[in-house]
C-alpha positions as CSV (number, residue, x, y, z in Angstrom):
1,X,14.8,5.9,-17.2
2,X,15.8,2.9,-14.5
3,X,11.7,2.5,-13.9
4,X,10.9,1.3,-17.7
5,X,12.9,-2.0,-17.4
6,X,11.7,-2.4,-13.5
7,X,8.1,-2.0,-15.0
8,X,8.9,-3.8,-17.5
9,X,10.1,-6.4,-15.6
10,X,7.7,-6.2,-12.6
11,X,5.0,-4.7,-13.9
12,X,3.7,-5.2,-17.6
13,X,2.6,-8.9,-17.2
14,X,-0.4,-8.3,-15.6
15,X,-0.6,-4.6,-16.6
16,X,0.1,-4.7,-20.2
17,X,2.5,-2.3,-21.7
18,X,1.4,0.4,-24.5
19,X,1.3,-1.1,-27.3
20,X,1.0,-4.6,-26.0
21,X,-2.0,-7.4,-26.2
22,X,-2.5,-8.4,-22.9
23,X,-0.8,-11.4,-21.6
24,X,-2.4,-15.0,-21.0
25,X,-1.7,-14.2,-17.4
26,X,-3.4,-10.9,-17.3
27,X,-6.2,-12.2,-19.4
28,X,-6.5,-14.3,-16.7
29,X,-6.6,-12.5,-13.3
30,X,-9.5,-12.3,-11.4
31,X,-9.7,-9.1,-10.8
32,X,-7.9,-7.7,-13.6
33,X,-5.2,-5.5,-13.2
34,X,-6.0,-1.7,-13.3
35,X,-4.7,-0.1,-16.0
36,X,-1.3,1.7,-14.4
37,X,-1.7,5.0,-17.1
38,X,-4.9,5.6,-15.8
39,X,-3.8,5.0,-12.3
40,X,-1.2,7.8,-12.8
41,X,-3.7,10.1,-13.5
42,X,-6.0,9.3,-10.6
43,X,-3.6,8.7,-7.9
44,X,-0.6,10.4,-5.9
45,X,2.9,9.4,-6.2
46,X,3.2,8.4,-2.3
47,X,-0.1,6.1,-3.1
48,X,1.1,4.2,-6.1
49,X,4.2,3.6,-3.7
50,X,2.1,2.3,-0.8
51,X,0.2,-0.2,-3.4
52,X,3.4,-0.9,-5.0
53,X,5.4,-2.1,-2.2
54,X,2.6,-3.7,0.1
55,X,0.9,-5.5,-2.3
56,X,-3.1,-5.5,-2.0
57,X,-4.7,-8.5,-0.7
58,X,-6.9,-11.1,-2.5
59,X,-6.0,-9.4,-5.9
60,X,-2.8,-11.0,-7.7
61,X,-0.6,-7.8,-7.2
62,X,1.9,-8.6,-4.8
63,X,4.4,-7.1,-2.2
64,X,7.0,-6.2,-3.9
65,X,8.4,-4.4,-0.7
66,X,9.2,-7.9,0.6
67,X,11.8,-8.3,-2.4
68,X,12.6,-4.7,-3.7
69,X,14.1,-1.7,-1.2
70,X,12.2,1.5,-1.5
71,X,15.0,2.7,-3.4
72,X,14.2,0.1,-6.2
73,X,10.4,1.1,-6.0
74,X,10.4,4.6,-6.4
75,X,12.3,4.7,-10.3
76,X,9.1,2.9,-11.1
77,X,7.0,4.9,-9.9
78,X,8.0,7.7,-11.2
79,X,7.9,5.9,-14.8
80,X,4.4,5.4,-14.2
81,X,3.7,9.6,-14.0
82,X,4.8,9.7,-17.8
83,X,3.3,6.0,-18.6
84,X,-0.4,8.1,-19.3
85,X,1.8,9.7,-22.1
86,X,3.6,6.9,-23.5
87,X,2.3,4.6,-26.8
88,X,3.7,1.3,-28.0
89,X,6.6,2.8,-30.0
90,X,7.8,5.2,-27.1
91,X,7.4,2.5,-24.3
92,X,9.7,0.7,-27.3
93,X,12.0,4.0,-27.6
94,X,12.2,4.0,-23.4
95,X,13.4,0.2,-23.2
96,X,16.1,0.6,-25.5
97,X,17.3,3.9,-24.1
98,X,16.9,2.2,-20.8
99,X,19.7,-0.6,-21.2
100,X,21.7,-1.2,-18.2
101,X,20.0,0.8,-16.3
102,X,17.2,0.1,-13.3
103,X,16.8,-2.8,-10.6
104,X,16.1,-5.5,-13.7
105,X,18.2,-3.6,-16.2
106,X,18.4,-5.9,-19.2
């Protein structure tokens, strides 16, 4: 439950969340941002970590390792292995069940 409002808060800008238009920002990158569901699907835990907390280079996702402990990474990623499941009034259900609770608990 902590990973929704991380994601949320790290995450769904350039990702988009279910049940979300993309965001000016997102619309924007060059490249765009992968869509994290599918990315689930396609790739292990331990690699969504990796990404997650060293950034890739000359894309706009950053290192969030150089702000976030590993501790604060991994509630994320394991939101992301039932994002591929999620739609817009779920991911809505999540946040609100969520309160108080992650790294950027709102």
């Amino acid at each position: 439950m902590a990973g929704v409002n991380d994601f949320n808060s790290m995450c769904a800008e350039c990702h988009t969340a279910p049940g979300r238009v993309p965001s000016p920002l997102a619309r924007g990158l060059n490249p765009p941002a992968p869509d994290l569901a599918e990315e689930a699907l396609e790739e292990s835990p331990e690699t969504l970590f990796w990404v997650t907390k060293n950034g890739i280079r000359m894309t706009g996702m950053p290192a969030w390792g150089a702000s976030h402990s590993d501790e604060d990474i991994w509630p994320v990623i394991a939101f992301l292995q039932v994002l591929p499941d999620l739609d817009g009034i779920a991911y809505q259900e999540l946040l609100e069940e969520a309160k108080g609770m992650g790294h950027h608990a709102h």
